[in-house]
N, C-alpha and C positions, 0 to 999 in steps of 0.2 A: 531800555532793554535789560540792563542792569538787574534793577530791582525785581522785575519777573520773574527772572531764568531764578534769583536767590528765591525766592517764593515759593519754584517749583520745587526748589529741592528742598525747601522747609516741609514743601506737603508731602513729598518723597519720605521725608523721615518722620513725618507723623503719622502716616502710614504704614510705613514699618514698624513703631513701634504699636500701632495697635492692629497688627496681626502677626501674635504670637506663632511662633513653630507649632504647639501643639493646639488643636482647635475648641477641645475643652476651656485654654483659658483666654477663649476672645470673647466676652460678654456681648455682644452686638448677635451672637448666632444664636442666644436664648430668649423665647418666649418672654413674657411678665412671669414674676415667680407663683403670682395668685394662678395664674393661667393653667403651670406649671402642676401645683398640686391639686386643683382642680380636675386636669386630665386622668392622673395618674389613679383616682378613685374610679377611672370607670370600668365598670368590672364588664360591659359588650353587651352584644345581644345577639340572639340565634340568628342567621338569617340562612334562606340557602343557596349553595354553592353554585355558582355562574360557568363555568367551567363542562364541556362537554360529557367527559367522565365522570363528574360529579355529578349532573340532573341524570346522567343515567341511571347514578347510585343511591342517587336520593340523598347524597351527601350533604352536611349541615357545617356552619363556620360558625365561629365569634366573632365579630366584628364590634372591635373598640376605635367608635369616630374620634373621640376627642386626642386617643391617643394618637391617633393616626394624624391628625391634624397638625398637635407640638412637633410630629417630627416630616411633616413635612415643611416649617416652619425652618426648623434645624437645617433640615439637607438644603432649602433653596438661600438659607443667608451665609452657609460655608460656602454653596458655589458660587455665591455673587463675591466674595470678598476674598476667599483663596481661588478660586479657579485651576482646584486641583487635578491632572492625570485620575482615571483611574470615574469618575463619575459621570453618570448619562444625564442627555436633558428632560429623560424623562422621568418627570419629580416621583410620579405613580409608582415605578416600578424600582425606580433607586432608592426608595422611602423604606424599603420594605425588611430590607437589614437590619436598619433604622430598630424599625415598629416591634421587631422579632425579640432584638435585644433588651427593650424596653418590656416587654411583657416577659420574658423570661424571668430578669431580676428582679423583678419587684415582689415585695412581701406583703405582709401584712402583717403592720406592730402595732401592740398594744398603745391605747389612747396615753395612757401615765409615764409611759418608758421614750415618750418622743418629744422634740420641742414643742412649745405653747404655739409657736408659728402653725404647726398641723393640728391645733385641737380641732379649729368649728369646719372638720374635713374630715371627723371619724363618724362612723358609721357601724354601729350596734359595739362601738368600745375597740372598733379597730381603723387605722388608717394605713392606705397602701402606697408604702413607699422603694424606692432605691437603694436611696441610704439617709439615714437620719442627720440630715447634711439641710444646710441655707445657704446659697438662695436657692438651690438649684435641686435639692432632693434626692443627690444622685442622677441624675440625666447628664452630668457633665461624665459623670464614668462611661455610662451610652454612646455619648460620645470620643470617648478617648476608646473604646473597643471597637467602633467603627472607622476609626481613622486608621488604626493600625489594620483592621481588615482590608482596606484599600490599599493602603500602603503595600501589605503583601502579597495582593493579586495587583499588582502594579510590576512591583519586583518578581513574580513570577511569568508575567507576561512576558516581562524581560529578558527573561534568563531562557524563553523557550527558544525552540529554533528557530531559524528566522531564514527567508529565501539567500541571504546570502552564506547562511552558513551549511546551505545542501549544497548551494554551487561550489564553495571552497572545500567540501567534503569530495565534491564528483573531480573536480581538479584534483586534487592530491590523486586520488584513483588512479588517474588518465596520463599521473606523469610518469613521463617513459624510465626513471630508474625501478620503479616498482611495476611495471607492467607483466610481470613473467607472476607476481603473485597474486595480482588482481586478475589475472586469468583463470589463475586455478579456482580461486575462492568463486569466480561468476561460473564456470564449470560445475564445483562441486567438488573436486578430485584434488587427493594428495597425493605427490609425489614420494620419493624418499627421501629427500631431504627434510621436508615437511614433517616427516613420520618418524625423524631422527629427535626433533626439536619439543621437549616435551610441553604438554597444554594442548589448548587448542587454535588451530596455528591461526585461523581466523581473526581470534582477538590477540591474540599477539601480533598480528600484524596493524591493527589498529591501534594496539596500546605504544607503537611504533610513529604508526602516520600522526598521532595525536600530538607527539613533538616538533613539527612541522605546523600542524592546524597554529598552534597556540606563539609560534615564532611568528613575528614581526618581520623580518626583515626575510624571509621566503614568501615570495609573491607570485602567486598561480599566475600559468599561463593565460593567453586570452587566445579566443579564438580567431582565426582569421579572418580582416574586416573585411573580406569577399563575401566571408558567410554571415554577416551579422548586418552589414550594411541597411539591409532592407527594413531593418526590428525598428517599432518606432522608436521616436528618440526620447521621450517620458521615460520610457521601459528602460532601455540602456541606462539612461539618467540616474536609475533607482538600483540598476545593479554593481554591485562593488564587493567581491568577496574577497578582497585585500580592506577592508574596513576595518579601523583600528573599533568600534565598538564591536566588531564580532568576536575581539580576543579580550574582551570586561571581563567576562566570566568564565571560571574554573572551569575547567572541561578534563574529561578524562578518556580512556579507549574506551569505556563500556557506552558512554554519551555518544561517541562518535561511529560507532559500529551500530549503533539502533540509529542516529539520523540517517546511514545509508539505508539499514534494512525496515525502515518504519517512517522513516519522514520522507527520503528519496525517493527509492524502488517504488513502492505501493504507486505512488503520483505518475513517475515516470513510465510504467508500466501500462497506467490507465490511459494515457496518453498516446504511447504507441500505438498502443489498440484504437485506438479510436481514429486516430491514422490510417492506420492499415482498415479497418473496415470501413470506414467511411467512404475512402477513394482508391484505395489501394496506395499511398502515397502521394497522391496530389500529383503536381507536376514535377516531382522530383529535387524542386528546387528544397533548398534548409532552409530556407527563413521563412515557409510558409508553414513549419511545423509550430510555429504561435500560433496560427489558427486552429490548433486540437488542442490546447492547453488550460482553456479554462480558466481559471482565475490564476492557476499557477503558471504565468507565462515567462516565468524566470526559468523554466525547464530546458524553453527555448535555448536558450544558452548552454547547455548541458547537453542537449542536443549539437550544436553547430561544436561543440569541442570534440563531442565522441564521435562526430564525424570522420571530421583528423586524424583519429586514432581506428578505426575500420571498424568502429561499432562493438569497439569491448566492451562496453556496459548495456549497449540494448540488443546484442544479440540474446543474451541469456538473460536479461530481464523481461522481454515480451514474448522471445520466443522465434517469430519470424519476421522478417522484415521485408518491405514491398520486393517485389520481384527482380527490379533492378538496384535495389541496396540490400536483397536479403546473402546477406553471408554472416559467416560466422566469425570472432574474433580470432585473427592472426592472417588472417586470410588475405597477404599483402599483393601478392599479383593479382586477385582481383581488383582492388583497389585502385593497382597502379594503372590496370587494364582501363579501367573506367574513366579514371581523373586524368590522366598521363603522369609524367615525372615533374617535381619543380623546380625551381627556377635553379637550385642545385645539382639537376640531375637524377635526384635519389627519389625513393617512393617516400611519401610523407607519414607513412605508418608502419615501422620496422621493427622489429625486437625480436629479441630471444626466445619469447613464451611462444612467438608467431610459430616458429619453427617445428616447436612443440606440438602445438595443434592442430599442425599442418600433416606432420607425423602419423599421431596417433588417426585423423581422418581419412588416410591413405591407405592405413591399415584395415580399418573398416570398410574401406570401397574396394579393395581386393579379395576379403572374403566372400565380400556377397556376389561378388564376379566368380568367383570360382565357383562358389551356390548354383549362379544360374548358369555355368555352362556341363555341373554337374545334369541339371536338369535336363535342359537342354538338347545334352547326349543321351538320357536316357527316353526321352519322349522321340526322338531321332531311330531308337532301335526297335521302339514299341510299334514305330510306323510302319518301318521296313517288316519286322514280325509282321505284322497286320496284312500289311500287303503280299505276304508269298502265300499262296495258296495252299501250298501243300502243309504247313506250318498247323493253318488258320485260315478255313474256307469263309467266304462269305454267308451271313447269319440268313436265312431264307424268310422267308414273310409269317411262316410258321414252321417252326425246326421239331425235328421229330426229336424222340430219343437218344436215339443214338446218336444224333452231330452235338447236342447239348452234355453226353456226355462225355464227347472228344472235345469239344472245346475247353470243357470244364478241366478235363485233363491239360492239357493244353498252357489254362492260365496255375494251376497247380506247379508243373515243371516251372513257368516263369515265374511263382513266388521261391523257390526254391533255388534257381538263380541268381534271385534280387539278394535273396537273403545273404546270401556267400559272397558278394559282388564287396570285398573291401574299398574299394574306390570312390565309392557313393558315402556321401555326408551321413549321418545318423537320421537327419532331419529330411532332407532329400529319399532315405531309405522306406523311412516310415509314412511319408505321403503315397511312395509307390506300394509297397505294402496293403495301405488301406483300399487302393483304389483295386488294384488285383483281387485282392478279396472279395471288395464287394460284387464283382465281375463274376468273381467264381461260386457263389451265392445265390446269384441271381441265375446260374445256367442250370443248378442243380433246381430251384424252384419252377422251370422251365421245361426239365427233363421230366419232372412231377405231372405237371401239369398236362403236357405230349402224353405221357402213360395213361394217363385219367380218363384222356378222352378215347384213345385206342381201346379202355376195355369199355366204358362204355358205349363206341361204336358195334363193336364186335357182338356185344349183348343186345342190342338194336336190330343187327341183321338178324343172329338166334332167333327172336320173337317174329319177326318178319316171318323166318324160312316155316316156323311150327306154324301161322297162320295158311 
């Protein structure tokens, strides 16, 4: 067993040593060099274009096979030997960087100014090459531009956002020392403290939470395993927004305020919705809101958190919510109404911003109660008016003249009172107004009309009496 195990690791190191870091210098991923400059004379041919758009447009390509061939030759012997991140298996379409790179650089130089190696490969005194280089022509440059092309859409992959860095975004949100500001900002509305602090308080509140994101040793909440229990267990497996790779990279308030308003929100939003219309909420239970999520069922979780907290972030991200979770953020005696109290006694979603919004809602729903019992009263007197008869007789099946133009009077004195009446809203004022009006409008067109036919009655008989 001895001798194996040293064997392996001999092949171990013989293997690393012929596969270089950079992929230009591993000669196993090029072509024969004859091969090489062979391809690189081929200047294509018309052919045309396969592509829907293209037969429509009558579109035409170049197509150079042989080139296309060296570098499919390249792309399938780096991935058999690095099996690097970042490359597909499909040879077709991963070649094609490749191919792009290779036809761009290439020149064409004079037969006397290049090696002897490219002479019986010019073609009317010129040869088309890379770089005036052996064995390889330049195609190892091709390759060193193509690795680092991968390399940085590797590293960009990387650095995007990743499901666990919207859930430790929506956590930070959701923890209850900052909850009075993430109410405002999901609202819309600044307060005056807000208005004291100069910038714009939104990202300064982010360029805040971003010192938190990027700390180690602050560890979002988790939701409670009452509500998550049900999520498969893969899904859980793969969520960790305490993950030390979500803090590899630099991050700042401007990153972290577009993950919520461009990575989070937009998703979460779509999700609700599709919620709420699909079933109106399902059966109420949270862990069946994975099943509106889509491919992003890390939401789910985002969901069963902002549960807990009365729906500060999907209230004002979707708008409404099913009929027995639709409220609005701060809104804790509902809450507490619904769930009960726990296992402490207290409601499980309490703050200071709750107060807030519970405030300014209160204020809002006493207006418009005063609105409607302005109305109210006034549709109450119009009734009473209506009904005394001496006021305002009942309208007859055909009303002569003169009741059309006592009524007309009639509703004239009652725009004359509305008008004066301070106790009536503006808005309240101006409905009764219009409808008076058209009332009084309508009786003078009425009185018109009654007249019209008295003379032409009268003129009727006339011609009658001379017959």
């Amino acid at each position: 067993m001895a001798p194996t195990s040293q064997a392996t690791g001999l092949e171990a190191l013989v293997q690393a040593a012929e596969k270089p870091p950079r992929w230009k210098d591993c000669a196993a991923v090029y072509p024969p060099s004859e091969d090489i400059y062979k391809a690189l004379q081929d200047v294509g041919k018309v052919v045309a274009c396969k592509t829907k758009a293209g037969k429509l447009r009558g579109m035409k390509l170049t197509k150079c096979d042989q080139i296309q061939k060296i570098a499919a030759h390249v792309y399938r012997k780096i991935k058999d030997i690095y099996r690097p991140a970042g490359l597909t298996d499909n040879v077709s379409r991963g070649k094609h960087a490749l191919v792009l790179d290779i036809v761009n650089y290439r020149k064409a130089f004079d037969t006397t100014d290049v090696r002897m190696e490219f002479h019986q490969h010019n073609s009317n005194g010129k040869v088309l090459l890379i770089a005036n280089e052996v064995p390889y022509a330049g195609l190892d440059a091709s390759v060193d531009r193509f690795q680092s092309r991968i390399q940085d859409s590797v590293r960009k992959k990387d650095a995007q956002r990743t499901p666990d860095d919207g859930m430790r975004c929506a956590a930070i949100m959701l923890d209850a020392k900052c909850r009075g500001t993430v109410c405002g900002i999901m609202s819309n509305k600044k307060d005056r403290n807000k208005s004291d602090i100069p910038g714009d308080h939104v990202e300064n509140y982010f360029n805040d939470a971003v010192i938190d994101f990027l700390n180690p040793a602050y560890l979002v909440n988790q939701p409670n395993e009452e509500n998550v229990r049900e999520f498969p267990e893969e899904d859980r497996a793969a969520w960790d927004p305490n993950s030390a790779t979500t803090l590899e990279h630099e991050r700042d308030g401007k990153w972290l305020m577009d993950t919520w308003f461009q990575h989070v929100k937009p998703k979460y939003r779509h999700a609700l919705n599709k919620r709420n219309k699909d079933t109106g909420g399902g059966s109420g239970e949270v862990h069946e809101f994975i099943n509106y999520c889509n491919h992003d069922r890390w939401l789910a979780w985002i969901f069963a958190l902002d549960y807990e907290a009365s729906f500060l972030l999907a209230a004002s991200t979707c708008g409404q919510m099913p009929a027995r979770l639709q409220m609005e953020s701060g809104w804790d005696d509902l809450v507490s109404e619904l769930d009960g109290p726990d296992e402490d006694g207290k409601s499980r979603a309490g703050s200071s911003a709750a107060s807030a919004a519970k405030s300014d809602k209160s204020s809002t729903v006493n207006r418009q109660e005063k609105n409607l019992s302005d109305l109210n009263q006034l549709i109450g007197q119009l009734v009473q008016n209506q009904s005394a008869a001496t006021k305002c007789p009942d309208a007859p099946e055909n009303p002569s003249f003169h009741f059309c133009m006592e009524r007309a009077a009639y509703y004239r004195e009652e725009i004359k009172q509305v008008a004066e009446d301070s106790t009536l809203t503006p808005d309240t004022k101006g409905v009764t107004l219009r409808m008076l009006g058209r009332k009084k409008k309508r009786l003078y067109k009425l009185a018109e009309e009654a007249e019209l036919k008295r003379y032409k009655r009268s003129e009727e008989e006339g011609d009658d009496e001379s017959v």
